[in-house]
C-alpha positions as CSV (number, residue, x, y, z in Angstrom):
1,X,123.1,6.4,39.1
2,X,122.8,2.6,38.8
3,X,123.5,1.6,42.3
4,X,121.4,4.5,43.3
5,X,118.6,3.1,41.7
6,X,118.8,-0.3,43.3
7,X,119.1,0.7,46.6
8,X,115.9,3.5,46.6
9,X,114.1,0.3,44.7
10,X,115.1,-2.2,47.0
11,X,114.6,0.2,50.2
12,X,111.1,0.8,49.5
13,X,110.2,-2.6,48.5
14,X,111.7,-3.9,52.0
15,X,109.5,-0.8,53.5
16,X,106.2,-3.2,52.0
17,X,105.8,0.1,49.1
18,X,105.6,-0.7,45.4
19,X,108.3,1.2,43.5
20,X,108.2,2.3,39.9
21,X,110.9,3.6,37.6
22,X,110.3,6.6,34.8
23,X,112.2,6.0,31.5
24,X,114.2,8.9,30.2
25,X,114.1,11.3,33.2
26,X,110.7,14.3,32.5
27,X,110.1,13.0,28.4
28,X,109.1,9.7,30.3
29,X,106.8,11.2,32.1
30,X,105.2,13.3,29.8
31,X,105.0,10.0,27.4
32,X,103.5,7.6,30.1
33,X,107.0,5.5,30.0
34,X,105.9,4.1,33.6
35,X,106.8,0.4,34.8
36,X,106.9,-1.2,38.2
37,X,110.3,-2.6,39.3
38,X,111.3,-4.9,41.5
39,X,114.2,-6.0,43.1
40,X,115.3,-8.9,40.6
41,X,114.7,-6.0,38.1
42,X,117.4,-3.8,39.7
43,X,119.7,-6.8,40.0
44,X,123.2,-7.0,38.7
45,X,123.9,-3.0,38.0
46,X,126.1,-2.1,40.5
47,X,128.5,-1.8,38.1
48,X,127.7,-0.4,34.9
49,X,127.8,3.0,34.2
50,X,125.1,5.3,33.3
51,X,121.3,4.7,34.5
52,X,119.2,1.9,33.0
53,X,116.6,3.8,33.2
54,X,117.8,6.0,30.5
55,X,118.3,10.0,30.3
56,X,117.1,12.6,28.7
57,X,116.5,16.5,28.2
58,X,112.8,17.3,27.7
59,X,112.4,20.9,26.7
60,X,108.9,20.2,26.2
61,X,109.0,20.2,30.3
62,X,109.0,23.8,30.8
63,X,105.4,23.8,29.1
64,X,102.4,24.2,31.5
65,X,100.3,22.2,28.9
66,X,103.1,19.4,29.1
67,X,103.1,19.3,32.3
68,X,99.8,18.7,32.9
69,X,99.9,15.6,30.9
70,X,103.2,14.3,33.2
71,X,101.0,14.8,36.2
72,X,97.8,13.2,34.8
73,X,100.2,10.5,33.7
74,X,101.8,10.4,37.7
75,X,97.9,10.0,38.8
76,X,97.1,7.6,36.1
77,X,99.8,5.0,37.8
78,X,99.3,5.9,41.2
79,X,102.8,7.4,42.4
80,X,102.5,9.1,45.4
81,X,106.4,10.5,45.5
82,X,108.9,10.9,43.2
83,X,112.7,10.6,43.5
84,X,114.1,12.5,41.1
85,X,118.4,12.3,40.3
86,X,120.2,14.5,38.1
87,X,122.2,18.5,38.5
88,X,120.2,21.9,38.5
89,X,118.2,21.5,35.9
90,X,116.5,18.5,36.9
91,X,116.0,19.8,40.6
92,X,114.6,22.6,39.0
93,X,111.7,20.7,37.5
94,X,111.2,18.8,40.6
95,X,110.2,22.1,42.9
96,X,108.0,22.9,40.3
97,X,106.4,19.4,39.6
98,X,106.4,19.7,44.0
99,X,104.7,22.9,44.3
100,X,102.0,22.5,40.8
101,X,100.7,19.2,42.4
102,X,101.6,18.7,46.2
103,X,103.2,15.5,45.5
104,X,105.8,15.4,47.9
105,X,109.3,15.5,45.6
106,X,113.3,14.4,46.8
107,X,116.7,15.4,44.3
108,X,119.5,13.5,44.6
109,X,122.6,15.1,43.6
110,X,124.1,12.9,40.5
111,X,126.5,15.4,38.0
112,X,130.0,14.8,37.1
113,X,130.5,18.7,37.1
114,X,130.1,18.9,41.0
115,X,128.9,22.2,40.9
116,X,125.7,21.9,42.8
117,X,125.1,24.4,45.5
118,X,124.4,22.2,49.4
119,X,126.4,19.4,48.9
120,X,130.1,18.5,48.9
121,X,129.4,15.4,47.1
122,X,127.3,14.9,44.0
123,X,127.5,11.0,42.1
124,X,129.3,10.5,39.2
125,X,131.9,13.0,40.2
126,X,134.0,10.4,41.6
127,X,134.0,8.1,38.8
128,X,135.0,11.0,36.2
129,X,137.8,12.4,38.1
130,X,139.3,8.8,38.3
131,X,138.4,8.6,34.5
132,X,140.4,12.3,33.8
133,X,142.9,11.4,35.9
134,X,143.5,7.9,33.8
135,X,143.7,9.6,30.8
136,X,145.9,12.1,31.6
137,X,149.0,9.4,33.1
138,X,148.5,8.0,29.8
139,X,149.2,11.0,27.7
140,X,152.3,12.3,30.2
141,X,153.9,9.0,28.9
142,X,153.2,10.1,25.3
143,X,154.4,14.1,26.2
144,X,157.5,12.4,28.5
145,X,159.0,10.6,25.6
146,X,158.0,12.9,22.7
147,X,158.9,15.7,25.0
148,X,155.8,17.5,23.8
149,X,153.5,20.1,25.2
150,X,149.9,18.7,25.8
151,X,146.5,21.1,26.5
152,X,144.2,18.6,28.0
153,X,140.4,20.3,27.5
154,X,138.4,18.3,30.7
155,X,134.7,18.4,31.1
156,X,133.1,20.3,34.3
157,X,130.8,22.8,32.1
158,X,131.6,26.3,33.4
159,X,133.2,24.7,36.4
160,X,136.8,23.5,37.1
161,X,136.1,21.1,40.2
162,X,137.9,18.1,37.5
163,X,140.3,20.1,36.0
164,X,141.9,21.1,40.1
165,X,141.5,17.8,41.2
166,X,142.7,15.5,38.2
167,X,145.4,18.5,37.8
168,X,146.8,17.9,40.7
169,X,146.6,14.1,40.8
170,X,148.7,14.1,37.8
171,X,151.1,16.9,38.2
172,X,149.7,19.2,35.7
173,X,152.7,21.9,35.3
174,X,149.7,24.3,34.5
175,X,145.9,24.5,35.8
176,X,143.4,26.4,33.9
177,X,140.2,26.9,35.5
178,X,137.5,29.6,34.8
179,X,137.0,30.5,38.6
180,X,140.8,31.7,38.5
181,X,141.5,33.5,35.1
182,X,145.2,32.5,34.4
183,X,145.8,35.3,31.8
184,X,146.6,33.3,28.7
185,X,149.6,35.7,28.2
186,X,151.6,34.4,30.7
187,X,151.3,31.1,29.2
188,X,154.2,30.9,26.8
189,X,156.0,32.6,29.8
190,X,155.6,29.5,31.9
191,X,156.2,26.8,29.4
192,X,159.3,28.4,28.7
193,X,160.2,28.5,32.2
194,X,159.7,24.9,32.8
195,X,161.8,23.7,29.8
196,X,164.9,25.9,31.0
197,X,164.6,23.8,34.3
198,X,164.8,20.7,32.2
199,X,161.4,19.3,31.9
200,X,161.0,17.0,29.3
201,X,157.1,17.9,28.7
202,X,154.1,20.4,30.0
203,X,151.5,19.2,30.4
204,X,148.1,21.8,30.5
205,X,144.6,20.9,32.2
206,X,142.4,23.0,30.9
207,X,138.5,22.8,32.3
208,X,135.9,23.6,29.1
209,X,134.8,26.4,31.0
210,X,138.3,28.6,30.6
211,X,138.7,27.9,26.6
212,X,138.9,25.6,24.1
213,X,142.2,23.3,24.3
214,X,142.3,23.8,19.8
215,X,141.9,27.6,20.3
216,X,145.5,27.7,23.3
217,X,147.0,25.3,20.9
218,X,146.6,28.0,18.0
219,X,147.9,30.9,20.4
220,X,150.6,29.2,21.4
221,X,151.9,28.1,17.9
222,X,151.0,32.0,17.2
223,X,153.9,33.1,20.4
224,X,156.4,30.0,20.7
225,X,155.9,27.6,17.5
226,X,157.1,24.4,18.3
227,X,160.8,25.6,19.8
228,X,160.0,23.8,23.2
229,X,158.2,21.2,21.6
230,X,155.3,19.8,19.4
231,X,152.1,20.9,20.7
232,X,148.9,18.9,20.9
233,X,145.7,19.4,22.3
234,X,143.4,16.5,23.7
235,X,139.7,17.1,24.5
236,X,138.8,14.2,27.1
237,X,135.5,14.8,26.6
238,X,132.6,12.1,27.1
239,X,134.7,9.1,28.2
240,X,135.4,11.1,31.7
241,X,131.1,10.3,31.8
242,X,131.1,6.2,31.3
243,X,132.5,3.2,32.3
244,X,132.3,1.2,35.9
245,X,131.6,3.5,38.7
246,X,134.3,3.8,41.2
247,X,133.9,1.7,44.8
248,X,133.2,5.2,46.5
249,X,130.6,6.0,44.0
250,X,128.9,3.0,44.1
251,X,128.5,3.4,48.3
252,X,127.7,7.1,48.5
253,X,125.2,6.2,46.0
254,X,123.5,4.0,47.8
255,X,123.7,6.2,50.8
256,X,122.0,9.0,49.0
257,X,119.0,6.6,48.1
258,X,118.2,5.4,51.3
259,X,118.5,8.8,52.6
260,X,116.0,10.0,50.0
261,X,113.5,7.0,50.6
262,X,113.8,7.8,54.9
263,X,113.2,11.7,53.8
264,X,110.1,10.9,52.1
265,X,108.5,8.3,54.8
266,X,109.3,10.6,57.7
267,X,106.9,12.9,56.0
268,X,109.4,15.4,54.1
269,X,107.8,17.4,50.9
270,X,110.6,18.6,48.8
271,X,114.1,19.4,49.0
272,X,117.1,17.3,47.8
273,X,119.8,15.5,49.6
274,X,123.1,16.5,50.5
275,X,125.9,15.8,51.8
276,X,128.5,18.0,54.3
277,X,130.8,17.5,56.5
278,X,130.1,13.6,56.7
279,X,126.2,14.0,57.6
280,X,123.3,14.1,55.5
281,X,120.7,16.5,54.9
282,X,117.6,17.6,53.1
283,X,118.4,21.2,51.7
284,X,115.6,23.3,49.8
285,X,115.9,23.0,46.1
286,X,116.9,26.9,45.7
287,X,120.1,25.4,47.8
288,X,121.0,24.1,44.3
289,X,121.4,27.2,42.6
290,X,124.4,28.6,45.5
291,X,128.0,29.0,44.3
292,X,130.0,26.5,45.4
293,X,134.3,27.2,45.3
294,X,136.6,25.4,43.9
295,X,139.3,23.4,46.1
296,X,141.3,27.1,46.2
297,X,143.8,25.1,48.4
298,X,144.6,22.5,45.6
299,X,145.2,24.6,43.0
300,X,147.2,26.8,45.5
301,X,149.3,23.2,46.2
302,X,149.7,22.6,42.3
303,X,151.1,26.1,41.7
304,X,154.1,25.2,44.5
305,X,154.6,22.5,43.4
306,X,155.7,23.5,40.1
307,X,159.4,23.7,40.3
């Protein structure tokens, strides 16, 4: 979200508008955690992780009486717009801080999960595949040489978009996803398959959404012990969220910002911006909410690949 950030900030300052950041996301603003920035202040984040404007979940949001205080609190400072980054539920509290007050309101798409309706491109996705996909190569080494079975839990919330891609990336002999229920029967079945055909390891990608990688790892010890192997299960979990944000990160990101700071000064009053088929858009916020599929074709690939 960093580079983000820098370029809405540095966008509307060239535009001759004052731009001010809100710390930790909708608790901010119900706290009054309002500061001017300006361009030094956005200087030298390219490449860190995260947001420096900090993140937060604000239950207190869904209040009316909390509310109101946010938007005396938006009054109080004099912000005319708001840019607001972050997945559903964030978007969620921008159509309604949009249609309570009239403030004219932009989401830009920023989840690792990838699983917002619109857009084929959401920030941070990028960066956590290549973090997945990191991981992984360095656990087939362990699994190649120990010739061990690995269940690899990956983060995505109730979606697999990281568990296809980084899957396939790596050579995953098996891809679970909760889109496409691989019936954990059939499991054993194709770990045993694999060893007869001389694999040294299998390796499982399992997204968080299908099961939990210590629950398979009890199953399976349950219907084939350790015959083919010793089993281990690795949740990835939060280091697929940090580090330096990939090169294509980093540009889309800054793509997205301008877009969103254009979108407000050509007189546009809500929506969010996305991103299909190599053009940008303003989609409504209820956009958001639509299923979006999997890569059906890249899991397809994995599976024939798998000889």
């Amino acid at each position: 979200m960093n580079p983000c950030i820098r370029a809405i900030v540095r966008r509307i300052i060239s535009l001759g508008n004052r731009a001010f950041g809100i710390k930790r996301g909708f608790k901010g603003l119900i706290e009054g955690e309002i500061c001017e920035l300006t361009s030094r202040d956005v200087g030298g984040i390219l490449h860190i992780g995260g947001t420096f404007l900090l993140s937060s979940r604000e239950p207190r949001f869904i209040e009316k009486e909390f509310r109101k205080i946010a938007y005396k609190n938006l009054e109080k400072a004099g912000i005319e717009a708001l840019i607001i980054l972050g997945g559903e539920g964030s978007f969620k509290g921008a159509d309604l801080i949009q249609r309570e007050t009239d403030i004219p309101v932009i989401g830009i798409p920023c989840t690792i999960d990838n699983d917002i309706g619109g857009t084929d491109y959401c920030i941070g996705y990028d960066t956590a595949l290549r973090n997945a996909v990191s991981a992984i190569d360095k656990i087939r080494d362990t699994a190649s040489s120990h010739e061990r079975i690995f269940i690899v839990e990956v983060m995505g919330r109730n979606r697999g978009f990281i568990a296809v891609e980084a899957g396939l990336a790596t050579g995953a002999e098996l891809i679970l996803v909760p889109e496409e229920r691989f019936p954990i029967e059939r499991i054993p079945e194709e770990i045993i398959r694999s060893k007869k055909m001389g694999k040294l390891h299998f390796i499982i990608v399992m997204a968080e959404g299908y099961g939990k990688a210590e629950d398979l790892k009890d199953f399976l010890l349950s219907e084939i012990g350790e015959k083919y192997g010793e089993i281990r299960a690795t949740v990835l979990g939060h280091l697929q969220r940090g580090g330096s944000p990939t090169h294509t990160d980093r540009i889309m990101a800054m793509k997205f910002g301008e877009v969103a700071v254009e979108a407000l000064l050509s007189g546009e009053k809500r929506g969010f911006v996305a991103f299909r088929k190599d053009k940008f858009y303003i989609e409504d916020f209820h956009k958001a909410q639509e299923y979006k599929d999997i890569d059906r074709e890249a899991l397809r690939l994995n599976k024939v690949l798998n000889v």
